[in-house]
C-alpha positions as CSV (number, residue, x, y, z in Angstrom):
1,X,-8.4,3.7,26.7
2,X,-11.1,5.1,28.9
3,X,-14.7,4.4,29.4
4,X,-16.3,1.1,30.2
5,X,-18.8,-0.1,27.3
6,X,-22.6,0.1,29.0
7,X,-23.9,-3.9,29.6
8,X,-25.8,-4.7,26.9
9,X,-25.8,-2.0,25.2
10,X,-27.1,-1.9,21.2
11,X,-26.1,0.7,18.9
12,X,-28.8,0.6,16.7
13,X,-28.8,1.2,12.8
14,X,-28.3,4.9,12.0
15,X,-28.7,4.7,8.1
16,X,-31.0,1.9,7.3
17,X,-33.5,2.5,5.0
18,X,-31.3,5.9,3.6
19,X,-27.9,3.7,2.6
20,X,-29.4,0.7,2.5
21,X,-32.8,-1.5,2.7
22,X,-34.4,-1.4,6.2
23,X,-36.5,-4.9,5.6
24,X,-34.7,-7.8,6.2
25,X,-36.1,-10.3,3.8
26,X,-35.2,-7.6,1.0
27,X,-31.8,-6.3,2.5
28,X,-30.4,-10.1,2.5
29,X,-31.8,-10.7,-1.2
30,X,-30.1,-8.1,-2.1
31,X,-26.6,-8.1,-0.4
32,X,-27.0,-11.7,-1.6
33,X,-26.7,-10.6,-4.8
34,X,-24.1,-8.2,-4.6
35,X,-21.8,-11.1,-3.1
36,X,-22.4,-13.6,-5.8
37,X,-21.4,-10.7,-8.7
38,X,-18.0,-10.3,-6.1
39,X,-17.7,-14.1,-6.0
40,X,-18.0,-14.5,-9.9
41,X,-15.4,-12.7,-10.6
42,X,-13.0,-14.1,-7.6
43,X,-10.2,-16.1,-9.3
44,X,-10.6,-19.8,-8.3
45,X,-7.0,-19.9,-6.9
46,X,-7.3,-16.1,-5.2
47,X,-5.8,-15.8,-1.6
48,X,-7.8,-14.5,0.9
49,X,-6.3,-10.9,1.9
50,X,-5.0,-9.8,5.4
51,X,-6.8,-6.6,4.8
52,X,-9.2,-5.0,2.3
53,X,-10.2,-1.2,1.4
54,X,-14.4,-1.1,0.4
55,X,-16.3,2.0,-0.3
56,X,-18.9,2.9,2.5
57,X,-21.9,4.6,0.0
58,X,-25.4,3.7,-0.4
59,X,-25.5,0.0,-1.7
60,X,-26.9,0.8,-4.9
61,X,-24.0,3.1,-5.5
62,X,-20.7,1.3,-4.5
63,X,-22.2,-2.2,-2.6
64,X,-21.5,-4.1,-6.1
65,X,-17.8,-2.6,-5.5
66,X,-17.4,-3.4,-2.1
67,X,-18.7,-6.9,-2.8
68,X,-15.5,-7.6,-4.6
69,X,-13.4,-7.2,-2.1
70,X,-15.9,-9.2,0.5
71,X,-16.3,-11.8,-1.5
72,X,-12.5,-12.3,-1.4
73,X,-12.7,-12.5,2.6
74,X,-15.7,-15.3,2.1
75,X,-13.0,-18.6,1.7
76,X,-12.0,-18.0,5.3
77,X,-15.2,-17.7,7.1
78,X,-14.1,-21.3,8.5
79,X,-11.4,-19.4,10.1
80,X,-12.1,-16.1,10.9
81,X,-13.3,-15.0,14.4
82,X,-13.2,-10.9,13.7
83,X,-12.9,-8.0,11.8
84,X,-11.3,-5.1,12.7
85,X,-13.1,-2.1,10.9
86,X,-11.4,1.5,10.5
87,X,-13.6,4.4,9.0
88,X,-13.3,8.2,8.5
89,X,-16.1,10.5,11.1
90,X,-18.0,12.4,8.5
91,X,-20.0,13.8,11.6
92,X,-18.7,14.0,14.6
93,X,-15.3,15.7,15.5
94,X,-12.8,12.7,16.7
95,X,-9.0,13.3,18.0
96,X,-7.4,10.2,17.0
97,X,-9.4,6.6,17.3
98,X,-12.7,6.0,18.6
99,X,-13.9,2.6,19.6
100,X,-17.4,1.9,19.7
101,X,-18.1,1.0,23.1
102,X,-21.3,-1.2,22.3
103,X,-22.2,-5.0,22.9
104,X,-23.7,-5.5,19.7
105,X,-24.3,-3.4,16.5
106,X,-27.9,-4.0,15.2
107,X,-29.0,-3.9,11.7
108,X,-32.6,-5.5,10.1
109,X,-30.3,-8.9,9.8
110,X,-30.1,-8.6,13.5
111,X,-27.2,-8.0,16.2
112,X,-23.9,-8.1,15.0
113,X,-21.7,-8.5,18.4
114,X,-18.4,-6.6,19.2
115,X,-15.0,-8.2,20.4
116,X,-14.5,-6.1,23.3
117,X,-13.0,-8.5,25.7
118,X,-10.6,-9.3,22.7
119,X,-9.6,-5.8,21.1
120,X,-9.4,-3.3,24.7
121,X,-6.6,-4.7,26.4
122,X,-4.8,-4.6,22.9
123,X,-5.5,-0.7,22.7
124,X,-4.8,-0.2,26.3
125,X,-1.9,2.4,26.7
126,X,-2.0,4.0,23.0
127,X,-2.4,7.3,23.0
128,X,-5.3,9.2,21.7
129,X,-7.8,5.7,21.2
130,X,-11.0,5.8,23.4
131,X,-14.2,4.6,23.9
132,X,-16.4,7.0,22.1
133,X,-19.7,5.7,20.9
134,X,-20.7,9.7,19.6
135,X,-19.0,9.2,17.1
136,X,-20.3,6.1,16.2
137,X,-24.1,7.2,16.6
138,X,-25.0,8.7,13.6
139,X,-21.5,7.5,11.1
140,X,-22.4,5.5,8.2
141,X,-19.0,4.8,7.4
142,X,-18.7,1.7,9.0
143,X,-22.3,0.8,9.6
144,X,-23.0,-0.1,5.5
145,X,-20.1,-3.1,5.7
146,X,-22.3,-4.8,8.3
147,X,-25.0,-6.4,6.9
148,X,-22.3,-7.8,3.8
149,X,-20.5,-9.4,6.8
150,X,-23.4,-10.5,8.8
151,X,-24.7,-12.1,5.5
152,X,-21.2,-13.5,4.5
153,X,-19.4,-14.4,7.7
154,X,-22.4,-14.7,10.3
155,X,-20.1,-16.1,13.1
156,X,-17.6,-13.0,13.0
157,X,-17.3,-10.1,15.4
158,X,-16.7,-6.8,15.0
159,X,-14.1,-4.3,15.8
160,X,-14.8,-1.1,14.6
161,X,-12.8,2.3,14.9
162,X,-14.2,5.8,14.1
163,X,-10.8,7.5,12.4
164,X,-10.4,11.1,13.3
165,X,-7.3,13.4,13.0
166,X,-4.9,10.9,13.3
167,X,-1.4,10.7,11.7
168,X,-0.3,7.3,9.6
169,X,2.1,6.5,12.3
170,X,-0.9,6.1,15.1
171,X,-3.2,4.5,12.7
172,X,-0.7,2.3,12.0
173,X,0.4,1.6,15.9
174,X,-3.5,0.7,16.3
175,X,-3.2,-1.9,13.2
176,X,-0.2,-2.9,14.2
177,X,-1.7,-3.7,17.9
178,X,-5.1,-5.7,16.4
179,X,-3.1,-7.2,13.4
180,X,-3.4,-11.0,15.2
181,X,-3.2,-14.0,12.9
182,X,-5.2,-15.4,10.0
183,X,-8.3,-15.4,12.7
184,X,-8.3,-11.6,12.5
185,X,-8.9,-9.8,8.7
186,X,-8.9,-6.0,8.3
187,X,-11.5,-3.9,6.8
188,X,-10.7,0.0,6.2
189,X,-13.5,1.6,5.0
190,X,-13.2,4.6,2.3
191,X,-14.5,6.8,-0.7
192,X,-12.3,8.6,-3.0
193,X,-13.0,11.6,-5.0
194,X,-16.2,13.5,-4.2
195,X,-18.1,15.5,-6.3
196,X,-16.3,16.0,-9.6
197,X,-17.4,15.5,-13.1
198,X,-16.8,11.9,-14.7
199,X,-13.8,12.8,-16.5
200,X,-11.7,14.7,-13.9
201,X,-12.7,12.0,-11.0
202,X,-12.1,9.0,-13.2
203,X,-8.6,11.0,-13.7
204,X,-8.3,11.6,-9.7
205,X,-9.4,8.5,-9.2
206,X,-6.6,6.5,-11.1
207,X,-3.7,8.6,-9.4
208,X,-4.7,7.8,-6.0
209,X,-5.5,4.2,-7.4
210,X,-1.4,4.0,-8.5
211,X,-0.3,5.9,-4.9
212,X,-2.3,2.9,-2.9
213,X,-0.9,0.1,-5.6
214,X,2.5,2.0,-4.8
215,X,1.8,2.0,-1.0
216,X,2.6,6.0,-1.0
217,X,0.3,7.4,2.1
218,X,2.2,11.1,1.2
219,X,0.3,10.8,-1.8
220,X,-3.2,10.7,-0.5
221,X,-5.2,13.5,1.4
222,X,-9.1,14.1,2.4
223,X,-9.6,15.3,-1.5
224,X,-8.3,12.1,-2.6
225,X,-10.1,9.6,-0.1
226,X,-12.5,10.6,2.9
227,X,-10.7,7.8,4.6
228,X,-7.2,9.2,3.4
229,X,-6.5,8.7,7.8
230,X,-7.3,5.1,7.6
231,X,-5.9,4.2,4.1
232,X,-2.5,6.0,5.0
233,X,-2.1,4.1,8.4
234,X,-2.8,1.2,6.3
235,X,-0.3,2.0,3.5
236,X,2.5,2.6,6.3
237,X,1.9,-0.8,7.9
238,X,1.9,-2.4,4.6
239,X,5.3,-1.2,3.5
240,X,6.5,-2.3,6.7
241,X,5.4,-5.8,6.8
242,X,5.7,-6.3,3.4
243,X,2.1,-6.6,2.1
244,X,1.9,-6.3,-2.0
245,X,-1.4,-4.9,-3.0
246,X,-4.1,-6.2,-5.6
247,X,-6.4,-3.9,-7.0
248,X,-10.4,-5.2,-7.3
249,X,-11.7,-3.1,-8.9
250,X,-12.4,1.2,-9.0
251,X,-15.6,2.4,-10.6
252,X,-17.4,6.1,-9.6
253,X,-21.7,6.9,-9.1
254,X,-21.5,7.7,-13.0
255,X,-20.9,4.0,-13.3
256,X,-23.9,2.4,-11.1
257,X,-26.5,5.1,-10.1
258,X,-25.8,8.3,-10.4
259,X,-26.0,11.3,-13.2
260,X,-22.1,12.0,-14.3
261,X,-22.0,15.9,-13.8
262,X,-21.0,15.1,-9.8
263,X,-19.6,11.9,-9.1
264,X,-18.0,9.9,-6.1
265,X,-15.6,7.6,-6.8
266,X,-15.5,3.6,-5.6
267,X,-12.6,1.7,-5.1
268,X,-11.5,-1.8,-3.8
269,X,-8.2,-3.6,-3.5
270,X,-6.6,-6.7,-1.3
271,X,-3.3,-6.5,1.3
272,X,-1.8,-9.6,1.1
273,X,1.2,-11.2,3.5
274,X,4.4,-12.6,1.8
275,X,3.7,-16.4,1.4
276,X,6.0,-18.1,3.8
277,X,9.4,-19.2,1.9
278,X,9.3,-22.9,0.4
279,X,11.1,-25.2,3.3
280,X,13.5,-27.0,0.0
281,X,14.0,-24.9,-2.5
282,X,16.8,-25.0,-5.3
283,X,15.4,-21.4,-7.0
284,X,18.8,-18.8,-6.8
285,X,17.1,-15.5,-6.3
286,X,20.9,-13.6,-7.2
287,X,21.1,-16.0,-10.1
288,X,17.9,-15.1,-11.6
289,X,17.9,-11.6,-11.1
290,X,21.4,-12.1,-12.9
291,X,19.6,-13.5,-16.2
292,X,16.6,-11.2,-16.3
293,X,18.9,-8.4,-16.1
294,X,21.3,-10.0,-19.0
295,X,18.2,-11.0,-21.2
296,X,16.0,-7.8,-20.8
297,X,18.4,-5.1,-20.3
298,X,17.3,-3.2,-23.2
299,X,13.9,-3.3,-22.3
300,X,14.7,-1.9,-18.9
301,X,16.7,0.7,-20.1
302,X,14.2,1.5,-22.6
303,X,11.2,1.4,-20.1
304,X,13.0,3.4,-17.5
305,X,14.1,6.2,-20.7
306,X,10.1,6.5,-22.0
307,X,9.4,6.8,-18.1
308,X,12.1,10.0,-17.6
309,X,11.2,11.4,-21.2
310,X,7.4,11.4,-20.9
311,X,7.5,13.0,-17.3
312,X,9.9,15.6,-18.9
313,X,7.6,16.7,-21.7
314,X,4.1,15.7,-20.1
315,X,4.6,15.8,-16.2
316,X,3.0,12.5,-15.5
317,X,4.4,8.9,-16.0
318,X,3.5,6.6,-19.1
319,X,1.1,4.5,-20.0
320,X,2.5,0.9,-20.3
321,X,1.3,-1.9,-22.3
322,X,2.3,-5.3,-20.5
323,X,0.8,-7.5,-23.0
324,X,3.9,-6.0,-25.3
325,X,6.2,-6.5,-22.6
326,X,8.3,-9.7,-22.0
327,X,7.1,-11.9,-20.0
328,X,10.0,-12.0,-17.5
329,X,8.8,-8.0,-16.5
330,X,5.5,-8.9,-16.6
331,X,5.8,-10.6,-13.1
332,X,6.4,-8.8,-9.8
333,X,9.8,-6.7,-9.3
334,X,11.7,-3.8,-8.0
335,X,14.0,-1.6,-9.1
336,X,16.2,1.5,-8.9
337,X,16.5,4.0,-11.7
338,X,19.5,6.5,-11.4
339,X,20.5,9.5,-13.7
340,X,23.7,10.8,-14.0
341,X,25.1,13.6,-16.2
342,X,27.3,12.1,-19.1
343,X,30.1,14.9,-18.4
344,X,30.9,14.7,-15.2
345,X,29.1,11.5,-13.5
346,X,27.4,13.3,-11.5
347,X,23.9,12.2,-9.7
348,X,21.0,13.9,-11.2
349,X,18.2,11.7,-9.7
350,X,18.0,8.4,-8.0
351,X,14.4,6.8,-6.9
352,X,13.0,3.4,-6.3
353,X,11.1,0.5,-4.8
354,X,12.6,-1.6,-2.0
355,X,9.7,-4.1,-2.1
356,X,8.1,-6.0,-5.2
357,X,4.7,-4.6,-5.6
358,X,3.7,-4.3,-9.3
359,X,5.1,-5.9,-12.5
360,X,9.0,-5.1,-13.0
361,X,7.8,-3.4,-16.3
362,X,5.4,-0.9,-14.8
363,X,8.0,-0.3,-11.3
364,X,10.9,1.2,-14.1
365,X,8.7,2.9,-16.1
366,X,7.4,4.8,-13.0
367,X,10.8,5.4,-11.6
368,X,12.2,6.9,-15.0
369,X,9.3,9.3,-14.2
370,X,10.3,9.9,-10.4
371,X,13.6,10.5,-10.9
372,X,13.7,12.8,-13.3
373,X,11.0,14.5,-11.8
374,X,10.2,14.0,-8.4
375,X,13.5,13.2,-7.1
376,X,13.1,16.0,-4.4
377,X,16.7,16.6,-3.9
378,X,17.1,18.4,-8.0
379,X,15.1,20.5,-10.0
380,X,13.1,18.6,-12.5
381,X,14.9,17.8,-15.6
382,X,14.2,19.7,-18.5
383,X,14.1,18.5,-22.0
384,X,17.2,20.2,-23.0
385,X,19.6,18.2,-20.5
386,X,18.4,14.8,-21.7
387,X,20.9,14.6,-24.3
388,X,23.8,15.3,-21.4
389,X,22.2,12.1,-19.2
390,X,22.6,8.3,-18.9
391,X,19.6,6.6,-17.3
392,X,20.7,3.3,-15.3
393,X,18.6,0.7,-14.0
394,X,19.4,-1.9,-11.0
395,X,17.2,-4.7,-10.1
396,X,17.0,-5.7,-6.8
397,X,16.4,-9.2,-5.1
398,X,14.4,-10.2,-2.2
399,X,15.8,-8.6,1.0
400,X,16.7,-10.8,3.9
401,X,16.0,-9.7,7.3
402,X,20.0,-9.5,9.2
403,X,19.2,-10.5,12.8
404,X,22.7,-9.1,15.1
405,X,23.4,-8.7,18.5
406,X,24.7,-4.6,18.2
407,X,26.3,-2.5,16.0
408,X,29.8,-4.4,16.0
409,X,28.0,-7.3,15.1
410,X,26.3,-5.5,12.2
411,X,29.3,-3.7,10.7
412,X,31.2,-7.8,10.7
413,X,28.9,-9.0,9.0
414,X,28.6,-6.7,6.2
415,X,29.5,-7.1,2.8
416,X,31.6,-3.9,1.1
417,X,30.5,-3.6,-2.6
418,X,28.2,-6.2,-2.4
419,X,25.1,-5.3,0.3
420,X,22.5,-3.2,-0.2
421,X,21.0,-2.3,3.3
422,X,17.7,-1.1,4.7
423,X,17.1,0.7,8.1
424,X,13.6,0.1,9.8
425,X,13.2,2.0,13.4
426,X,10.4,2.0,15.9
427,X,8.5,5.4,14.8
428,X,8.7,5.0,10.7
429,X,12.2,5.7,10.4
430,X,13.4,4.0,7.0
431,X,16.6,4.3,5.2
432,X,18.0,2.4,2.0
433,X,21.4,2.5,0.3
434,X,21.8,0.5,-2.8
435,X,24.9,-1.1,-3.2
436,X,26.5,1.5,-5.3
437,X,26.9,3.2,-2.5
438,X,30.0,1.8,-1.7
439,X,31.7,2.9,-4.5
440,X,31.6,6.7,-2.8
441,X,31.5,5.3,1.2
442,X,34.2,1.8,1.4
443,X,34.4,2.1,4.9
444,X,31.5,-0.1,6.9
445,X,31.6,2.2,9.9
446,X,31.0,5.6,7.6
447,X,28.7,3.7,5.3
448,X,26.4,2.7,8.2
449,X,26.7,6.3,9.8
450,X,25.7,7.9,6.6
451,X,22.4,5.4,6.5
452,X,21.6,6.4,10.0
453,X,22.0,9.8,8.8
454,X,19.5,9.8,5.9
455,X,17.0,7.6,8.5
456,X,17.3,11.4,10.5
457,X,19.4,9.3,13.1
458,X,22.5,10.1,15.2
459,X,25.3,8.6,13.5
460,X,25.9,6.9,16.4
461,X,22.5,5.5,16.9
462,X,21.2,2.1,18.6
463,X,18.1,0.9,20.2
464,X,16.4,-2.7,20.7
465,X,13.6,-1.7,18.3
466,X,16.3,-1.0,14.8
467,X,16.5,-3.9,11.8
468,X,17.9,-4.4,9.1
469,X,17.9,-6.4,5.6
470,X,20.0,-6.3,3.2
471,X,19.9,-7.1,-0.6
472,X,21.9,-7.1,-3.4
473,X,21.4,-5.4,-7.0
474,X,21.9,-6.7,-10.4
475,X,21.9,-3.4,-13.4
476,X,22.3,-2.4,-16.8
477,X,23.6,1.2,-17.1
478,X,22.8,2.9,-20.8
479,X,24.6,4.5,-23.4
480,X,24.6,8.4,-23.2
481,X,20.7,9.2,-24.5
482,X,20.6,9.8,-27.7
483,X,16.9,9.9,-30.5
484,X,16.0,6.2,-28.9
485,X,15.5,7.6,-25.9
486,X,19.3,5.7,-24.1
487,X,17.4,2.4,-25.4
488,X,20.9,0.5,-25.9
489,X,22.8,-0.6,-22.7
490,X,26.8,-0.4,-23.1
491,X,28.8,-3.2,-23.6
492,X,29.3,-5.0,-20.6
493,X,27.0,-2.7,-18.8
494,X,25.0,-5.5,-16.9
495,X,26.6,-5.8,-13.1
């Protein structure tokens, strides 16, 4: 960090009256009523998010949008002492963060003040993050939240970051370092597509609505999202604190106030954190990933087979209709889907989710899809090997952190056959093998040095900063495909 902020110094509004109304009496009527359409359609019993993602356009265009996710923030204004606001430059040049160095934003609702005693010596020591009110001057991208905030949570101060060329790991780091308790709530401010016709940004739109639902920050770039820097360091935080993500809602200018030939698109979803577990409970996670995967083992077969099939003959992953799903995979899960050629056994595409993010029905579905297709390691498949292929699915439970004292502890305390393990390192290293694994590594010592190896780790690797979890796996392997598309699971398939 470098550079003092001025005493008393205002940052005044740069885009009031252009983004948004420059009287008050007629700026507060009117976020007013922005906030009451995002409270309407809050759920009674909705949790308030960790962290939100809200457009930044012109009020008229995407306020309504960005109301929803406000309006999800509103329950805790009893609570909350600050938000912490990330938001691309679209004007100034910025290497890495840039913290506004002000007392006190101003807007036509009045001065909105800045937690600069709270959030400096936090950022002190990360590289690249300085006190840089350029870039702040003339941005917009952060300035249009303020008057929803000062309207909605009038006691709250700000924190707010101009994101330049910064990688997810950094962005993340700077989260990570401001993340606080349920006092603090996070704000990252972004578009998505710009300047497309309704069709093909509605289209653009929804993929980089499933990559953020899927917390993938590979998938999103600057033609995707003009926060893609923010929403990436986001996503990476997210996956490793285990936030699930709920999508508000995702609309585009065609929608609100704008002609349809050249369109930007809106979007707003909620990070939550995993409820604390219940202090007495006599729920048997194993047990009950046991008996979904005995009842519905068809229907996971069958939703992981229409997953690799349409992928193979349309290149994107199917459309699924949970209201014809079972109720079971209608709720949150996560699963592996593996391939394997009926002749030889042999691997031919392996991908999944380590966290439960979406419905159970939707996660299988989308990695029939990835492995047959995006499983980087082999070629897509191609219509004519699906006969020669046998589509497995494995269910996993909830992973439970594995505190040890060093690597002899570790390799004890491991279960042969039995745990599935994940590798988290300081730096976004991240490695999973399923339990499977086993079966072709028996040996704790080489099956740990192998998981070190696909973290792009020494074998021999061990530092203060590595964890671990482990889980375990319940599956249903399938018959060799046939016209059904390898709907039926062998008998006695389900492990």
């Amino acid at each position: 960090m470098t550079h003092a902020p001025a005493p008393g110094a205002i940052r005044p509004p740069a885009v009031a009256g252009m983004f948004y109304g420059d009287e008050a009496d007629g700026l507060r009527r009117t976020v007013t009523a922005l906030l009451d359409r995002g409270r309407a359609a809050r759920p009674a019993d909705a949790p308030v998010p960790k962290a939100i993602i809200a457009p930044h356009a012109g009020h008229v265009y995407s306020g309504a949008t960005a109301a929803l996710a406000y309006a999800r923030l509103e329950p805790a204004r009893e609570r909350l002492r600050r938000v912490v606001m990330l938001g691309p430059s679209h004007r100034m040049p910025v290497g890495g963060l840039a913290l506004s160095g002000a007392e006190a934003w101003r807007t036509p609702l009045g001065d909105a003040p800045l937690d600069q005693a709270w959030a400096r010596p936090r950022l002190e020591g990360i590289p690249d993050v300085e006190v840089f009110d350029k870039a702040h001057a003339a941005e917009h991208s952060l300035e249009v939240h303020v008057p929803f905030l000062q309207v909605m949570l009038p006691d709250v101060a700000l924190v707010p970051l101009v994101v330049g060329r910064a990688a997810p790991d950094l962005v993340a780091r700077v989260l990570e370092a401001l993340w606080d308790g349920p006092e603090t709530a996070i704000l990252v401010s972004s578009d998505l597509s710009h300047f497309l016709d309704y069709d093909t940004g509605r289209a653009k739109d929804a993929r980089t609505a499933a990559a953020i639902e899927s917390l993938d920050p590979e998938a999103i770039g600057p033609h995707e999202a003009c926060g893609c820097m923010g929403v990436n360091g986001l996503l990476t935080l997210a996956r490793r604190r285990g936030l699930t993500v709920e999508r508000l809602g995702v609309c585009n200018s065609g929608d609100t106030a704008g002609t349809r030939d050249r369109v930007v698109g809106y979007g707003s979803w909620a990070f939550h954190e995993a409820d604390p577990p219940a202090a007495a409970s006599d729920d048997d996670p194993i047990a009950a990933t046991a008996d979904l995967v005995e009842r519905h083992g068809a229907d996971l077969l069958r939703l992981a087979a229409l997953g690799l099939a349409h992928g193979v003959h349309h290149g994107a992953p199917p459309p699924v209709d949970l209201d014809a799903e079972p109720e079971a995979l209608r709720a949150s899960g996560a699963a592996f889907v593996t391939l394997t050629r009926t002749s030889d056994d042999a691997l031919r595409g392996c991908i999944g989710s380590v966290e439960a993010r979406r419905s159970l029905a939707r996660d299988v579905a989308e990695h029939g899809f990835n492995a047959g297709v995006r499983d980087t390691r082999f070629p897509p498949v191609r219509a004519a090997e699906l006969p020669g292929l046998r589509v497995s699915v494995s269910v996993l439970t909830p992973s439970v952190p594995m505190p040890v004292r060093d690597r002899a502890d570790l390799l004890a305390r491991l279960r042969p056959g039995v745990d599935g393990l994940i590798l988290e390192e300081e730096g976004g290293r991240r490695a999973l093998f399923l339990p499977q694994v086993w079966e072709q590594l028996p040996d704790p010592e080489t099956f740990l040095a192998h998981l070190m190896r696909k973290a792009r780790l020494r074998d021999d690797h061990w530092s203060d900063t590595i964890r671990f979890a482990r889980f375990e796996t319940r599956g249903v392997k399938g018959a060799p495909w046939d016209a059904t598309g390898a709907a039926q699971a062998e008998p006695g398939a389900a492990s």
